[in-house]
Every structure is written in structure tokens, then in C-alpha cells.
C-alpha positions as a printed NumPy array, in Angstrom:
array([[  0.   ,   0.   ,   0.   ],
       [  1.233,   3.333,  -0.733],
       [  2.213,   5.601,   2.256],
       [  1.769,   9.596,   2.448],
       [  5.552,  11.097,   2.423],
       [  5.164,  13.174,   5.413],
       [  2.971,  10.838,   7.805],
       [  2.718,   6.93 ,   7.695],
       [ -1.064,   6.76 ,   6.703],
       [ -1.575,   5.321,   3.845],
       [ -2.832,   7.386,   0.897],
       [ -6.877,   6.872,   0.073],
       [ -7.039,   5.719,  -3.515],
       [ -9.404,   8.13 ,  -4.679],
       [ -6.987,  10.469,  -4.201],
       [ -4.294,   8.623,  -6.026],
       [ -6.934,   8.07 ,  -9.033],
       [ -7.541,  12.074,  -9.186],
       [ -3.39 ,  12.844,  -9.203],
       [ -3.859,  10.523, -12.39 ],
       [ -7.246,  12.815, -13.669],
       [ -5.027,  16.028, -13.168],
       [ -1.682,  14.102, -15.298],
       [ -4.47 ,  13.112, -18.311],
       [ -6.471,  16.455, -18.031],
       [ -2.723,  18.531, -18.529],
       [ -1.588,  16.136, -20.814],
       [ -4.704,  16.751, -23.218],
       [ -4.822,  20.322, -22.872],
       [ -0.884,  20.539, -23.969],
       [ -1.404,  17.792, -26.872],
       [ -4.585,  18.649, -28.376],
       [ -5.341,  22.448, -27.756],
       [ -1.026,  23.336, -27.357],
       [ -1.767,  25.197, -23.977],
       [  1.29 ,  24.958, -21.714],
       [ -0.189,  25.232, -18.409],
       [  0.891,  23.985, -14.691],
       [ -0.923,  21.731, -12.258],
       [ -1.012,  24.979, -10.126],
       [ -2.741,  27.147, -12.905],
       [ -4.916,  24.142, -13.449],
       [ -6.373,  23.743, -10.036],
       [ -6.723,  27.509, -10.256],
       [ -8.995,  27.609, -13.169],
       [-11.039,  24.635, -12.128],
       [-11.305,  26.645,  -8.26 ],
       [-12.99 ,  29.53 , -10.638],
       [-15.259,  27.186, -12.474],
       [-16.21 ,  25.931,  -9.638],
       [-16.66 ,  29.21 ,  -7.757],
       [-19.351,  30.053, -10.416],
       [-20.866,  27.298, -10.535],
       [-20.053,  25.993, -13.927],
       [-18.268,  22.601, -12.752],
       [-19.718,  20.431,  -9.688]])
């Protein structure tokens, strides 16, 4: 099982499945639309979207 780097519970696997979500979602936005964005500016926009209600 994996562990969590700074504590020794291990790491729920939902949360391991969406670190995987956020790799595919960049990976498609830099292949397919040529956007070079960061997972920072990522989260960032989907906090906005989210904020007004456009994304659950």
C-alpha cells in the first residue's frame, strides 16, 4: 500500500486516481489544444469554475 511522504497513513485511492485525472487532463490540454499550463494554474482555473458554478 502506498504511504503519504510526510505521515505513515496510507494514501486513500481516490486520491491517487484524481493525481492521475489532473496528469491526463494537462496532458490533453498541452497535446490537443497546445496550452502549456501547470498543475497549479490548473487547479486555479477549475477553483474559478467551480466558484461560479459551472463545474460540480
Amino acid at each position: 500500500m502506498f504511504l503519504g511522504i510526510l505521515n505513515d497513513s496510507p494514501i486513500p485511492r481516490w486520491e491517487r486516481q484524481l493525481e492521475n485525472v489532473d496528469e491526463l487532463v494537462l496532458d490533453t490540454i498541452k497535446r490537443k489544444k497546445g496550452v502549456d499550463i501547470t498543475k497549479k494554474e490548473l487547479h486555479l482555473i477549475l477553483e474559478v469554475l467551480y466558484e461560479y458554478r459551472v463545474i460540480d
